[in-house]
mmCIF file as gemmi writes it, N, C-alpha and C atoms, coordinates in Angstrom:
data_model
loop_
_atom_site.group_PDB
_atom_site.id
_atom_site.type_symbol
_atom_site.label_atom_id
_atom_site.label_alt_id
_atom_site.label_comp_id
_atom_site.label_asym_id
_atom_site.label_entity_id
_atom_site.label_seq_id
_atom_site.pdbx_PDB_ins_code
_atom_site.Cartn_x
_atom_site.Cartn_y
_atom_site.Cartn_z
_atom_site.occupancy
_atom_site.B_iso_or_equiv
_atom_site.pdbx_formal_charge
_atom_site.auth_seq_id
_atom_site.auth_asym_id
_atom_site.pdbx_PDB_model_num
ATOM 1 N N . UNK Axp A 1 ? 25.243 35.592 -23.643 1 0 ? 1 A 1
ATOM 2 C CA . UNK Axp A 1 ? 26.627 35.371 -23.989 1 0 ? 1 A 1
ATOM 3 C C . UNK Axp A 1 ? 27.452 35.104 -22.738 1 0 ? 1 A 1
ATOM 4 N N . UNK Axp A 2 ? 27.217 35.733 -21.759 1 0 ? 2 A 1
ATOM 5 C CA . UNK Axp A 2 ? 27.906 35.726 -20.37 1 0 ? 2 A 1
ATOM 6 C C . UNK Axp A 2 ? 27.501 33.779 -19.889 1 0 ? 2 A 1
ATOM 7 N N . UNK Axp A 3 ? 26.415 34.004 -19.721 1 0 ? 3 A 1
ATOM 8 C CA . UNK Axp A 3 ? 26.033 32.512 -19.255 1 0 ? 3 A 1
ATOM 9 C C . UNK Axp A 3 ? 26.394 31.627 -19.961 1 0 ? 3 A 1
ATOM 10 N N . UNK Axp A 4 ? 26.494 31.378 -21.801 1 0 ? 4 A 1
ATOM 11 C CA . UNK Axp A 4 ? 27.458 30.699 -22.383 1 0 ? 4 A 1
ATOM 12 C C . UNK Axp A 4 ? 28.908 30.45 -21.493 1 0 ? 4 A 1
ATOM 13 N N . UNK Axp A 5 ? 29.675 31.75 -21.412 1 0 ? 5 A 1
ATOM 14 C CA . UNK Axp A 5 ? 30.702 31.933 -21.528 1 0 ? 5 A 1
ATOM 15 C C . UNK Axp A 5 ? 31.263 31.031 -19.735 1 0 ? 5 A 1
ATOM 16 N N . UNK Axp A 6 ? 30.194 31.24 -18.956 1 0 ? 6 A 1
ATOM 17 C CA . UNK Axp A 6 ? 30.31 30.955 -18.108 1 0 ? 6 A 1
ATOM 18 C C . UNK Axp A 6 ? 30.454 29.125 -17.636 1 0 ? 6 A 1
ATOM 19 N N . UNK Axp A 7 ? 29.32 29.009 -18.143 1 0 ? 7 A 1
ATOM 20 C CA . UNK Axp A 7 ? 28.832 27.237 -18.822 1 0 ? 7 A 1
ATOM 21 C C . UNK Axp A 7 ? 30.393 26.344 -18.828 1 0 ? 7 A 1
ATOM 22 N N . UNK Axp A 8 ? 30.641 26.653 -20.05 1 0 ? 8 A 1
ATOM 23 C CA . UNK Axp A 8 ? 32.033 26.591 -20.565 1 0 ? 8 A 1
ATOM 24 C C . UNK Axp A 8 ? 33.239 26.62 -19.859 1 0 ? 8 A 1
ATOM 25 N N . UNK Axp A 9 ? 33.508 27.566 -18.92 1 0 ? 9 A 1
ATOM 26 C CA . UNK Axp A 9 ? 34.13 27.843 -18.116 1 0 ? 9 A 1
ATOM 27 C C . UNK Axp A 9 ? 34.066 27.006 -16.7 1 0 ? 9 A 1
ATOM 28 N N . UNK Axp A 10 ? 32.444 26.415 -16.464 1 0 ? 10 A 1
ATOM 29 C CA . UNK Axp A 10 ? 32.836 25.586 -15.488 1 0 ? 10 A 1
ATOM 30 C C . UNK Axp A 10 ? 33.358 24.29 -16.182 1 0 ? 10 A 1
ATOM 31 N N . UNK Axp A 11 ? 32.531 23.747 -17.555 1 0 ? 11 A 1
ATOM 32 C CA . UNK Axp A 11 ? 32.587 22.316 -18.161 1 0 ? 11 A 1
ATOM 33 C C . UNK Axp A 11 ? 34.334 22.323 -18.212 1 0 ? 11 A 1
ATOM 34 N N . UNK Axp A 12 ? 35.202 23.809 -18.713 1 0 ? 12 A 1
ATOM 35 C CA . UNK Axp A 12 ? 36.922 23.354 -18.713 1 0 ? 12 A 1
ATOM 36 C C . UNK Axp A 12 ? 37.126 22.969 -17.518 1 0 ? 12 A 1
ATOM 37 N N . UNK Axp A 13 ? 36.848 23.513 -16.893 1 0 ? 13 A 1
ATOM 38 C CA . UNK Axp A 13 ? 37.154 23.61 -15.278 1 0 ? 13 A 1
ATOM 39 C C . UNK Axp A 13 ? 37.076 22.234 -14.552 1 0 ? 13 A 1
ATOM 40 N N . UNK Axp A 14 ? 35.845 21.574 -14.603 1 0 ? 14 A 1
ATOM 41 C CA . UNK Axp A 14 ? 35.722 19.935 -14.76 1 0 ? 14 A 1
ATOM 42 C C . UNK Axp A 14 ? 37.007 19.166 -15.033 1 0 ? 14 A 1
ATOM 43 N N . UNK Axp A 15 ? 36.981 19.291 -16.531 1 0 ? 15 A 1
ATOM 44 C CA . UNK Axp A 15 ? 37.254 18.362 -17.165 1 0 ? 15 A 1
ATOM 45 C C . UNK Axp A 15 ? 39.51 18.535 -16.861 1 0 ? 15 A 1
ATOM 46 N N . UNK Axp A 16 ? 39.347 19.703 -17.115 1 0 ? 16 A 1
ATOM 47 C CA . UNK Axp A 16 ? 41.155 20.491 -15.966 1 0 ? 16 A 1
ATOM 48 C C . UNK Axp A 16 ? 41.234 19.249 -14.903 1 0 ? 16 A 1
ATOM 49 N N . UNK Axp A 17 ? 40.572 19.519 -14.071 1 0 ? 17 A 1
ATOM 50 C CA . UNK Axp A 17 ? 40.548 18.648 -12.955 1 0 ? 17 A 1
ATOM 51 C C . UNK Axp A 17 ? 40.804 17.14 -13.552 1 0 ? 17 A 1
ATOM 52 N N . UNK Axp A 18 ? 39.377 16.642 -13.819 1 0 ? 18 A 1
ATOM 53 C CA . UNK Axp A 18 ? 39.766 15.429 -14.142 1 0 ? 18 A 1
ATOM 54 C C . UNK Axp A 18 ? 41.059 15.037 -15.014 1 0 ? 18 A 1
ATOM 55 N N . UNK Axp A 19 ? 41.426 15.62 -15.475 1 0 ? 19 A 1
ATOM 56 C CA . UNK Axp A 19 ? 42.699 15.261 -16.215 1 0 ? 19 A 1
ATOM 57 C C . UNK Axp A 19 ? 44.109 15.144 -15.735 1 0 ? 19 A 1
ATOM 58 N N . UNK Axp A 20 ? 44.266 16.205 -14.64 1 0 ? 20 A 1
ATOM 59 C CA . UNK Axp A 20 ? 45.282 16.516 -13.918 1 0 ? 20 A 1
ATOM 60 C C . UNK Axp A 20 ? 45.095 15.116 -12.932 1 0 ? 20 A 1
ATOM 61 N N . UNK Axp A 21 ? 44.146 15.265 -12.584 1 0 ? 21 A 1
ATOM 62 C CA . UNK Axp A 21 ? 43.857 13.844 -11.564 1 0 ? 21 A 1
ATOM 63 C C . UNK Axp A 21 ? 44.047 12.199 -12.392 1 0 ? 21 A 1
ATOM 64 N N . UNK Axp A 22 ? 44.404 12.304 -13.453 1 0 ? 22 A 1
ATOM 65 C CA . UNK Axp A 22 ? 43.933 11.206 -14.005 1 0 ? 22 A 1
ATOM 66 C C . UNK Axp A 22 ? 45.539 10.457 -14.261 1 0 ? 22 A 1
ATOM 67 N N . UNK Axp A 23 ? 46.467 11.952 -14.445 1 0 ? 23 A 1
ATOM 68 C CA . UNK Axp A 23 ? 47.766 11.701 -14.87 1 0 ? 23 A 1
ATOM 69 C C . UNK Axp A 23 ? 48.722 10.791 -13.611 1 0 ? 23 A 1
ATOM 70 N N . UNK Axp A 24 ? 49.492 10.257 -14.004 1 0 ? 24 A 1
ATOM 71 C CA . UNK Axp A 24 ? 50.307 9.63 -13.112 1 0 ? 24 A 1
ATOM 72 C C . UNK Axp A 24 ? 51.842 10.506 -12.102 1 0 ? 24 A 1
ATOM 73 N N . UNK Axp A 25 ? 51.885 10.307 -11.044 1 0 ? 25 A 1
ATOM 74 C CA . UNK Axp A 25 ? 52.792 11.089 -10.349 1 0 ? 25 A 1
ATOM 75 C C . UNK Axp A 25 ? 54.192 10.759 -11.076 1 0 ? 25 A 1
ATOM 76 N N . UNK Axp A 26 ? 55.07 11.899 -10.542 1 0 ? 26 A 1
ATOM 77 C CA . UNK Axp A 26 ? 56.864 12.062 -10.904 1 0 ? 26 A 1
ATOM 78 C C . UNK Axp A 26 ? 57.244 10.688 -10.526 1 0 ? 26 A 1
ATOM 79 N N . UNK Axp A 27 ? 56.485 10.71 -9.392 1 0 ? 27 A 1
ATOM 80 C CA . UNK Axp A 27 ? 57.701 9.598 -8.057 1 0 ? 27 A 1
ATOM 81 C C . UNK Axp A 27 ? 56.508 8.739 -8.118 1 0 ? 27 A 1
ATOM 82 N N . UNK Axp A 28 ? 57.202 7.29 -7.785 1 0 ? 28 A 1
ATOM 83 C CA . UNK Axp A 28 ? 56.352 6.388 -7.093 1 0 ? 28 A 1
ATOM 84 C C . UNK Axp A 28 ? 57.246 5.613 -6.214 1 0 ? 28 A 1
ATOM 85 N N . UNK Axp A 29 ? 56.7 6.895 -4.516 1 0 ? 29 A 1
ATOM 86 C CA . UNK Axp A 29 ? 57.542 5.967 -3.263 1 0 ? 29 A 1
ATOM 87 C C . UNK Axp A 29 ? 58.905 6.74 -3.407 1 0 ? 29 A 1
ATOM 88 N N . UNK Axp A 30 ? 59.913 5.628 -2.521 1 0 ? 30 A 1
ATOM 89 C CA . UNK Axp A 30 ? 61.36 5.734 -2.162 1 0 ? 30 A 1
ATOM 90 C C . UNK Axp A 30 ? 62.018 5.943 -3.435 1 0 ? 30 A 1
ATOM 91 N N . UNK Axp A 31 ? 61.805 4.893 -4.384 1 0 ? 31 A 1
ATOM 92 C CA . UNK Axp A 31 ? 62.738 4.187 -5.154 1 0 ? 31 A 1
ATOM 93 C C . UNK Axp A 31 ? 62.105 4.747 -6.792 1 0 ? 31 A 1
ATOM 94 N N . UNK Axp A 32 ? 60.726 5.31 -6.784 1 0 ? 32 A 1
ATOM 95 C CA . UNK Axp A 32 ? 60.755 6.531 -7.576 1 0 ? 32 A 1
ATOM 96 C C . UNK Axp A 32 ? 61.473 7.683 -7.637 1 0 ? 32 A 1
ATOM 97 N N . UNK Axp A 33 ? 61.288 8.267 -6.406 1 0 ? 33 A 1
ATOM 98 C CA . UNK Axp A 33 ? 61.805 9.55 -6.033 1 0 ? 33 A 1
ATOM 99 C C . UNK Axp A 33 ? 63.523 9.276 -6.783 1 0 ? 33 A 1
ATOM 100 N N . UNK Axp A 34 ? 64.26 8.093 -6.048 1 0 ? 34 A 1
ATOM 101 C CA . UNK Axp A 34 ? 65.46 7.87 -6.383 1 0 ? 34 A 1
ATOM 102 C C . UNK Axp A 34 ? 66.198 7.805 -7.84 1 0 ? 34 A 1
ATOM 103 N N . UNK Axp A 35 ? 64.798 7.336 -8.386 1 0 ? 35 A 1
ATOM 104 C CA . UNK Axp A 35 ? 65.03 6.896 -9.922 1 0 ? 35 A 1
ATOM 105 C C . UNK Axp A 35 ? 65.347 7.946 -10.789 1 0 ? 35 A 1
ATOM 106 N N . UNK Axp A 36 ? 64.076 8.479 -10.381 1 0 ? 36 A 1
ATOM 107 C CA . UNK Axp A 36 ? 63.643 10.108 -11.029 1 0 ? 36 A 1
ATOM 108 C C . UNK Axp A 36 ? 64.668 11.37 -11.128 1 0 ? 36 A 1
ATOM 109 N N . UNK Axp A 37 ? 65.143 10.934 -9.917 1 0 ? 37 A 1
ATOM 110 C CA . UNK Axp A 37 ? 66.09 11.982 -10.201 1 0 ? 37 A 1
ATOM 111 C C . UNK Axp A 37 ? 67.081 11.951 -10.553 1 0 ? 37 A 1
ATOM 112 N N . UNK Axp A 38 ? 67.667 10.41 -10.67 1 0 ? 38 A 1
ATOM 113 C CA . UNK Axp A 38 ? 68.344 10.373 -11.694 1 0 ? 38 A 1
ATOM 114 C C . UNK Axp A 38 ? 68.309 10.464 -13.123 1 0 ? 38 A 1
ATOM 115 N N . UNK Axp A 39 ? 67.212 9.586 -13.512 1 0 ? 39 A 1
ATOM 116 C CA . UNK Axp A 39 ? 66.916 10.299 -14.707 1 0 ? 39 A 1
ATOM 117 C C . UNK Axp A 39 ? 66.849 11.392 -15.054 1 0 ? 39 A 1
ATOM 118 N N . UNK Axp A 40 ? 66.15 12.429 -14.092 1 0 ? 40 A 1
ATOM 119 C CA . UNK Axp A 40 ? 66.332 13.637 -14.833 1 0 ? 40 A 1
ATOM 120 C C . UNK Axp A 40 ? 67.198 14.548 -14.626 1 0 ? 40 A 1
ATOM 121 N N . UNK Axp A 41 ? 68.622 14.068 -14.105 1 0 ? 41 A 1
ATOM 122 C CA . UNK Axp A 41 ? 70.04 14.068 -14.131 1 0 ? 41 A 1
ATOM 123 C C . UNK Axp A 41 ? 70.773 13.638 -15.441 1 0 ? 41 A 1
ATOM 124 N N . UNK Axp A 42 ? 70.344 12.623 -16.013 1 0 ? 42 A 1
ATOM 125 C CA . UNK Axp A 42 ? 71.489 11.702 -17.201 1 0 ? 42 A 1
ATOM 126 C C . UNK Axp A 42 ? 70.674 11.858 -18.49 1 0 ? 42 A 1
ATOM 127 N N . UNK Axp A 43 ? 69.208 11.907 -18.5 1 0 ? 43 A 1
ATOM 128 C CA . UNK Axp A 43 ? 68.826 11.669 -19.448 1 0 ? 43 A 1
ATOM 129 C C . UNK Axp A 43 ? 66.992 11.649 -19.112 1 0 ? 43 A 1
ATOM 130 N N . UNK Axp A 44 ? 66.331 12.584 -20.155 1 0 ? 44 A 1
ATOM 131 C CA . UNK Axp A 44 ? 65.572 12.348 -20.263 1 0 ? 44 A 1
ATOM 132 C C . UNK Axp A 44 ? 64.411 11.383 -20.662 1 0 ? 44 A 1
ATOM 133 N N . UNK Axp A 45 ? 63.264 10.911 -20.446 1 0 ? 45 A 1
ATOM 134 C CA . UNK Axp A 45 ? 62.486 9.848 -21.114 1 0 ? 45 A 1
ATOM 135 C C . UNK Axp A 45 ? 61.499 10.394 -21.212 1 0 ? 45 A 1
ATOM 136 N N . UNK Axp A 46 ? 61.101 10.112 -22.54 1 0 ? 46 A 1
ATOM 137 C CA . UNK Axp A 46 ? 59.602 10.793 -23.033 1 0 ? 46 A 1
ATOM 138 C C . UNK Axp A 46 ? 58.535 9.895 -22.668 1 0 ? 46 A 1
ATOM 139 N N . UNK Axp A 47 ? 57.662 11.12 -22.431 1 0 ? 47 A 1
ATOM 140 C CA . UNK Axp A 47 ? 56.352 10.241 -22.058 1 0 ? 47 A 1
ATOM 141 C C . UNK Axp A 47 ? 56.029 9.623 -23.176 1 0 ? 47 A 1
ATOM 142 N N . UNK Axp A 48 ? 55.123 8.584 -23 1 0 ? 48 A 1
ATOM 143 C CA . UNK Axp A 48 ? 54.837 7.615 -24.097 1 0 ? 48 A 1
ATOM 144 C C . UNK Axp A 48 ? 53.025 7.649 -23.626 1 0 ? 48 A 1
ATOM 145 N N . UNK Axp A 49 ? 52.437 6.924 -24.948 1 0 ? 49 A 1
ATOM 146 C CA . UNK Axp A 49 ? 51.428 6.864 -24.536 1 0 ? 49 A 1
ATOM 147 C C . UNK Axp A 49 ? 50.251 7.581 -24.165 1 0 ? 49 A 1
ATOM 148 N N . UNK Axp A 50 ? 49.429 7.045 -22.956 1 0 ? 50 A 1
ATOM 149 C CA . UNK Axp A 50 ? 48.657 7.584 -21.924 1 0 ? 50 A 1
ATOM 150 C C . UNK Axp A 50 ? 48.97 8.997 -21.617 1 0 ? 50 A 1
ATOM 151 N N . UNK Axp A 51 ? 50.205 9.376 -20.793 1 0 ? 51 A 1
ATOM 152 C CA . UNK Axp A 51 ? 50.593 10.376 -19.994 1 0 ? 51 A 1
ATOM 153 C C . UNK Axp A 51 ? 51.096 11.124 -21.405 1 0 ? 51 A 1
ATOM 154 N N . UNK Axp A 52 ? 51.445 10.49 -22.445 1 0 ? 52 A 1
ATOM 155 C CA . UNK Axp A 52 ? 51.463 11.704 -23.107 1 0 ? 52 A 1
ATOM 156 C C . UNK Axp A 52 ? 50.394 12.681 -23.667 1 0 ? 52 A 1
ATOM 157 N N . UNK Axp A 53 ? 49.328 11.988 -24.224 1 0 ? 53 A 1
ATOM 158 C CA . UNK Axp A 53 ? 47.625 12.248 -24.732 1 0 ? 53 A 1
ATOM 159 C C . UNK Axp A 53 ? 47.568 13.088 -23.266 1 0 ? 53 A 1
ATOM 160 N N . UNK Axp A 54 ? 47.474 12.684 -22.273 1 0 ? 54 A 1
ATOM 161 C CA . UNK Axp A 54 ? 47.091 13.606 -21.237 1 0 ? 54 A 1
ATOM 162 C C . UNK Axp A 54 ? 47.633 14.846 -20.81 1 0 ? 54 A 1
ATOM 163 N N . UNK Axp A 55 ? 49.136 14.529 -21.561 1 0 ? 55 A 1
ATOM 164 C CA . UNK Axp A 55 ? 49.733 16.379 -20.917 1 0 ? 55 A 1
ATOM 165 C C . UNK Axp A 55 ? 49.545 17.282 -21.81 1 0 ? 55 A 1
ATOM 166 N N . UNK Axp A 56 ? 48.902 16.705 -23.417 1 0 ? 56 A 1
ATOM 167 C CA . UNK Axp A 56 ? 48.797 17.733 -24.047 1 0 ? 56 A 1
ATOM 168 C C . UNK Axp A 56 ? 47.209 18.244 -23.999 1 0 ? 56 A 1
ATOM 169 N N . UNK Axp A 57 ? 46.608 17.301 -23.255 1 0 ? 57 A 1
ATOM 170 C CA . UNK Axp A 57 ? 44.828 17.762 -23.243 1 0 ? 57 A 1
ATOM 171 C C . UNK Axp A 57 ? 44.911 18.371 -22.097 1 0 ? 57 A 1
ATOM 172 N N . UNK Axp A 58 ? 46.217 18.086 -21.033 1 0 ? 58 A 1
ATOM 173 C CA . UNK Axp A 58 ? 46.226 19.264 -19.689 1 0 ? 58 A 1
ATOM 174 C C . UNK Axp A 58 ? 46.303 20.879 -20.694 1 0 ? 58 A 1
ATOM 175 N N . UNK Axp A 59 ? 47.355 20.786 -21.039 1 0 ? 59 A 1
ATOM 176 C CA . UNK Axp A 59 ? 47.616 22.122 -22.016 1 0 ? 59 A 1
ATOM 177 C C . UNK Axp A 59 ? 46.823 22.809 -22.512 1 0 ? 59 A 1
ATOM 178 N N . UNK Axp A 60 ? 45.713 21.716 -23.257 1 0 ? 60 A 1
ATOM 179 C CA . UNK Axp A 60 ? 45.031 22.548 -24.026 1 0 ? 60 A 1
ATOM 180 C C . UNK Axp A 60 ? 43.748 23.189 -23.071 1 0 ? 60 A 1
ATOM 181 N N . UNK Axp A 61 ? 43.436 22.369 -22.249 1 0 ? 61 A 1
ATOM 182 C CA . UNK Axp A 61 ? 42.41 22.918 -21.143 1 0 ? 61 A 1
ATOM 183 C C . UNK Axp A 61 ? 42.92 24.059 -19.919 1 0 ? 61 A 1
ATOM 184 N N . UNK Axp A 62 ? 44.392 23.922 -19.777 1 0 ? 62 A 1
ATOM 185 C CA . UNK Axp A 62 ? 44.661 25.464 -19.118 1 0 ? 62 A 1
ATOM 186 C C . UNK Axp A 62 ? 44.531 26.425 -20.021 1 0 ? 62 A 1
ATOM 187 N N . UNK Axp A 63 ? 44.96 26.259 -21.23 1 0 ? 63 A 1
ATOM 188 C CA . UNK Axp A 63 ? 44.855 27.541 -21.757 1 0 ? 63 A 1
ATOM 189 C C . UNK Axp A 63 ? 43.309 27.997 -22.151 1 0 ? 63 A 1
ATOM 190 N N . UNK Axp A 64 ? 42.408 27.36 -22.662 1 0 ? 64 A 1
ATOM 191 C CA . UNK Axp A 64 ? 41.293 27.235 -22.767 1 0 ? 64 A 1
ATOM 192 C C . UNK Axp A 64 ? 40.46 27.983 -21.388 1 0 ? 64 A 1
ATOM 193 N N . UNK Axp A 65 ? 41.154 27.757 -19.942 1 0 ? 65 A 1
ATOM 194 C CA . UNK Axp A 65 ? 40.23 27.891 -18.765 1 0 ? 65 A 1
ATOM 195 C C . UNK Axp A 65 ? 40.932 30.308 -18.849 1 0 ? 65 A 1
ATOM 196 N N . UNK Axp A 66 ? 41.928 29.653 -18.996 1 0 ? 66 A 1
ATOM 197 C CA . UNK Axp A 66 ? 42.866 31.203 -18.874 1 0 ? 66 A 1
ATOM 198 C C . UNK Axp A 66 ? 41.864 31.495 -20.008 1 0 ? 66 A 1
ATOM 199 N N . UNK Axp A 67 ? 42.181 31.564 -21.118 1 0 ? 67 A 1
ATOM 200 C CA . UNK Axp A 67 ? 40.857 32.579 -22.199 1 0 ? 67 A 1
ATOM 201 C C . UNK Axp A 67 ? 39.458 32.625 -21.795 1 0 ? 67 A 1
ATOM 202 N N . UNK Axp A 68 ? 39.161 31.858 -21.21 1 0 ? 68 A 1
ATOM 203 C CA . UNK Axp A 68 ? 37.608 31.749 -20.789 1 0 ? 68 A 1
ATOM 204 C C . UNK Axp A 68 ? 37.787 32.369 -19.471 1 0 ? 68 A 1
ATOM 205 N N . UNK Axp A 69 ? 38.038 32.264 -18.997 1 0 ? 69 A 1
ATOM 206 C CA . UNK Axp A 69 ? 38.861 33.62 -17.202 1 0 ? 69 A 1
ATOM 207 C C . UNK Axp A 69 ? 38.535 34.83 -18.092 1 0 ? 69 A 1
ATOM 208 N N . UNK Axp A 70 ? 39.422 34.726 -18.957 1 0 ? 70 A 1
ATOM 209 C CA . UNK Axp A 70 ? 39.326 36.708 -18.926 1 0 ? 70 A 1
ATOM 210 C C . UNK Axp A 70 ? 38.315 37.026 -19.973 1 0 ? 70 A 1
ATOM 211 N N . UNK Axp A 71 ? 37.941 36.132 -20.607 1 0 ? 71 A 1
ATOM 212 C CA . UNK Axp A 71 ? 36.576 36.55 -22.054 1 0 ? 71 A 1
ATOM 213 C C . UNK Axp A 71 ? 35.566 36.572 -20.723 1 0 ? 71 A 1
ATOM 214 N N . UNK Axp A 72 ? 34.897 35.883 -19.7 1 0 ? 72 A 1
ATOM 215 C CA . UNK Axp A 72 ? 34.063 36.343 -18.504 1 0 ? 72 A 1
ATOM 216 C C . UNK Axp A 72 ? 34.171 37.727 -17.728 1 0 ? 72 A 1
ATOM 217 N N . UNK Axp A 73 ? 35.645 37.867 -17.237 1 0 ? 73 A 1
ATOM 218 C CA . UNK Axp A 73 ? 36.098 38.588 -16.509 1 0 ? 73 A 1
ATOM 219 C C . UNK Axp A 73 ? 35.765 40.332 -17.165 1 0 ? 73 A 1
ATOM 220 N N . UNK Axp A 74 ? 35.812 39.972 -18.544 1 0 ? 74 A 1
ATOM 221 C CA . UNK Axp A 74 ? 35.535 40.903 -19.462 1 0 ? 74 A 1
ATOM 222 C C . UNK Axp A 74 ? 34.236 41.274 -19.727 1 0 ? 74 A 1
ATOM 223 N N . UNK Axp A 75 ? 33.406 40.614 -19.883 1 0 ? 75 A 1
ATOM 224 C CA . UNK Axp A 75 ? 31.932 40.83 -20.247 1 0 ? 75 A 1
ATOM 225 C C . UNK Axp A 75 ? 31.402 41.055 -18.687 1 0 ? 75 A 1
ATOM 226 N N . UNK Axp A 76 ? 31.692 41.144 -17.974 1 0 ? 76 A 1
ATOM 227 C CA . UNK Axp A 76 ? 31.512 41.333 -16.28 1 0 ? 76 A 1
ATOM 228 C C . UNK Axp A 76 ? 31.092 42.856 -15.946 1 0 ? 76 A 1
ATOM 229 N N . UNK Axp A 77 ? 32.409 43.293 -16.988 1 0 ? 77 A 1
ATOM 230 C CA . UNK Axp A 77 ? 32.482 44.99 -16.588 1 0 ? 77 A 1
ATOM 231 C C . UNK Axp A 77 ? 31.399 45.852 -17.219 1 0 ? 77 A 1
């Protein structure tokens, strides 16, 4: 059960990564940075798309890595 639990825990761990890496930055450059903060001064814009599918599979794989952290951390003792 431990070595399951463990398995799992690296495969989120992977795939965390790749995802976070996959997403696109706040800023792009000078004239991102500039943009950005205006926008998120006047008005928000929803992610669309791509970056959206990806922030909710970020989500679901932190929380996934956090339960699998402590269901290990647990069977340890």
């Amino acid at each position: 059960m431990h070595a399951l639990f463990v398995t799992l825990l690296v495969i989120v761990s992977i795939g965390l990564i790749v995802v976070v890496l996959l997403q696109s930055g706040k800023s792009a450059g000078l004239s991102g940075a500039i943009s950005g903060g205006a926008e998120s001064l006047f008005g928000k814009q929803k992610a669309r798309g791509l970056d959206l599918i990806l922030h909710r599979i970020t989500i679901v794989l932190a929380v996934l890595f956090i339960l699998l952290a402590v269901a290990v951390a647990y069977l340890q003792i």
